[in-house]
Every structure is written in structure tokens, then in C-alpha cells.
N, C-alpha and C positions, 0 to 999 in steps of 0.2 A: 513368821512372815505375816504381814499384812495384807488381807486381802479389803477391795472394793466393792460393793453391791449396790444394785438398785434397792430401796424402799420397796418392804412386802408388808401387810400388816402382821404375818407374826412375830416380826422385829420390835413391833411396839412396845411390848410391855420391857424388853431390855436395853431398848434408848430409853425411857422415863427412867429406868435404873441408872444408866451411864448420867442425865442429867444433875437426878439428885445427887450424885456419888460429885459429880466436879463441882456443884455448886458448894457443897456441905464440907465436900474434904478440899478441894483446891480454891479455895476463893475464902479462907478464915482469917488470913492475913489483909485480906483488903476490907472485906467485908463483918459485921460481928453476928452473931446469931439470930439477932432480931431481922437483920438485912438481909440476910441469907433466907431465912424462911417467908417477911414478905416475896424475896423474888418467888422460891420456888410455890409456895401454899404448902398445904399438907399434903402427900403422896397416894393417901387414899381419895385427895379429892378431885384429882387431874380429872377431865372430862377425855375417857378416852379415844371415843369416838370424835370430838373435835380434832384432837391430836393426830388421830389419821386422817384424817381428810384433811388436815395442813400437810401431812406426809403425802400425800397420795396427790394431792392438787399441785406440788411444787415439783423441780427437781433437789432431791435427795435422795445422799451416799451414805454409806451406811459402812463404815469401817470394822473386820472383821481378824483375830484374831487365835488360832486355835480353837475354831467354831462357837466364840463366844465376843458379842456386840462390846467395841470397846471404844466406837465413838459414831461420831455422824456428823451432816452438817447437811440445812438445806439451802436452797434458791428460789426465793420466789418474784415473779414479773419478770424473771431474763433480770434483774440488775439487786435484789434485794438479800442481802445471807440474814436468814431470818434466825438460823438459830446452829451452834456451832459448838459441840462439846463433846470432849474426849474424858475419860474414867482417868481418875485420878490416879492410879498406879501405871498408867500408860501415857499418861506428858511425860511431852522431852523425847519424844522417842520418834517424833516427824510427821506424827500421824497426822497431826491436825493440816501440815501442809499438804500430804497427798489428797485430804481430803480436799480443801480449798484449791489445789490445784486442779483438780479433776471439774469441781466448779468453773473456774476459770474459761477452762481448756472449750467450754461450751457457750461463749460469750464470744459478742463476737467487736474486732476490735472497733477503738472510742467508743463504748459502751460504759459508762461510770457506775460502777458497781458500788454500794454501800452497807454499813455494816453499822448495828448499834453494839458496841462492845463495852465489857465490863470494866472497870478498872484494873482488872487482872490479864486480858485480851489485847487490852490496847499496846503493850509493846511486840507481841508476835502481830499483829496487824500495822506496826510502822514497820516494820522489818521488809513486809512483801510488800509495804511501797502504798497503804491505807494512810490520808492524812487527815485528822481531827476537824472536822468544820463545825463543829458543835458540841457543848456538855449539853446535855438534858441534864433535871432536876426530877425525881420521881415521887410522892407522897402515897404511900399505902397506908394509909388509915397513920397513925404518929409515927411512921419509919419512915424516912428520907433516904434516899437513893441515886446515886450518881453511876452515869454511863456517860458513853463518849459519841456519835454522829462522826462517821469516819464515811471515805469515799476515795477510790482509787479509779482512774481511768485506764480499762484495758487494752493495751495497745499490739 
């Protein structure tokens, strides 16, 4: 069973886990090695106290499984999903929706929520009714990088 939580900081260190885990193992099809690791950097180099004070400044849920972090997603400004990943052995399985739903559910309506999503994201985000109003283009030093500008009005 899935359970839902608020963001504590000793969750941090096993969302940077769940991050790298969906970036590295779920997104090798869209993405190639070099893409992948400009997104994430290197994992010993995460700043982690910036990391919580992004957790701790926004609303974020923290999805929980057999008493181990198996995804998250947070909201920032009341309209922003800044950041939204589930462990790679646990898509497909809803979680990403309860999470996003529970976001929602705190929004309050015609409120236009938006989302930068990956090219691997962007079809669970047309699903819930997110539509594309922009590609961004990304340059990490000679890696190039496409995501999507999506926005849903919640009604």
C-alpha cells in the first residue's frame, strides 16, 4: 500500500535516491547518458541543503511504500510542480497520480498550474488534462536537452 506524507528532512537523502534511480533507469529510452547525467550532475554533488529548503519552502508529498521513499513530487507558488519522480521499479503503479493528485486537491479552482516535463512525462501529463505550450531547448556545457512547458487549468 501506498502511503502519503508531508516532507521531513530525513526523507532527503532517499528522494535524491528515488531522483537519480528514475532519471538513470526510466528516462534511457528518451534520453542518452550524456543527457541523463547533465540533467542530474553527479550525486555526490547535490547541494543538500539547497535541496531542503526547496522541500521545506514548497508544498511536498512524499510517497511511501513499505517504509521506504518511493517517490515525491513538489508545488511551488500555489501553481508550479517543480519537481515529480517516482523510482523506477514502482511506475505504472499510480503512484505518480496520487501524488499529483493530492497536489491538485490544494489548488484551488481556475488556478493554472504548470509543469516543465521531460520527454518521458509528457504523456502522463496529457492524460490528466496538462497541455504543451512550449519546448524549451537546454545547453549544459555541449549537451542539449529538450523538455516540454505544459499548463493545466484547475477547475
Amino acid at each position: 500500500m501506498i502511503n502519503l506524507r508531508k516532507y521531513e528532512r530525513n526523507m532527503l537523502e532517499s528522494m535524491i535516491c528515488v531522483f537519480f534511480d528514475a532519471v538513470h533507469e526510466s528516462s534511457q529510452q528518451m534520453y542518452d547518458a550524456a543527457q541523463r547525467h547533465a540533467w542530474t550532475g553527479r550525486f555526490e554533488d547535490i547541494d543538500r541543503d539547497r535541496w531542503h529548503q526547496r522541500f521545506q519552502n514548497s508544498r511536498t508529498v512524499v510517497a511511501y511504500h513499505d517504509g521506504q521513499v518511493v517517490g515525491f513530487a513538489n508545488l511551488v507558488d500555489g501553481y508550479y510542480i517543480d519537481m515529480m519522480f517516482v523510482a523506477s521499479r514502482y511506475q505504472r503503479q499510480g503512484i505518480a497520480s496520487k501524488l499529483l493528485a493530492k497536489l491538485e486537491a490544494t489548488i484551488p479552482s481556475q488556478t493554472n498550474l504548470e509543469v516543465d516535463a521531460s520527454k518521458n512525462a509528457v504523456s502522463f501529463f496529457e492524460r490528466k488534462g496538462y497541455k504543451i505550450y512550449t519546448i524549451q531547448e537546454h545547453n549544459r556545457g555541449t549537451v542539449h536537452l529538450i523538455n516540454y512547458k505544459m499548463r493545466k487549468t484547475q477547475v
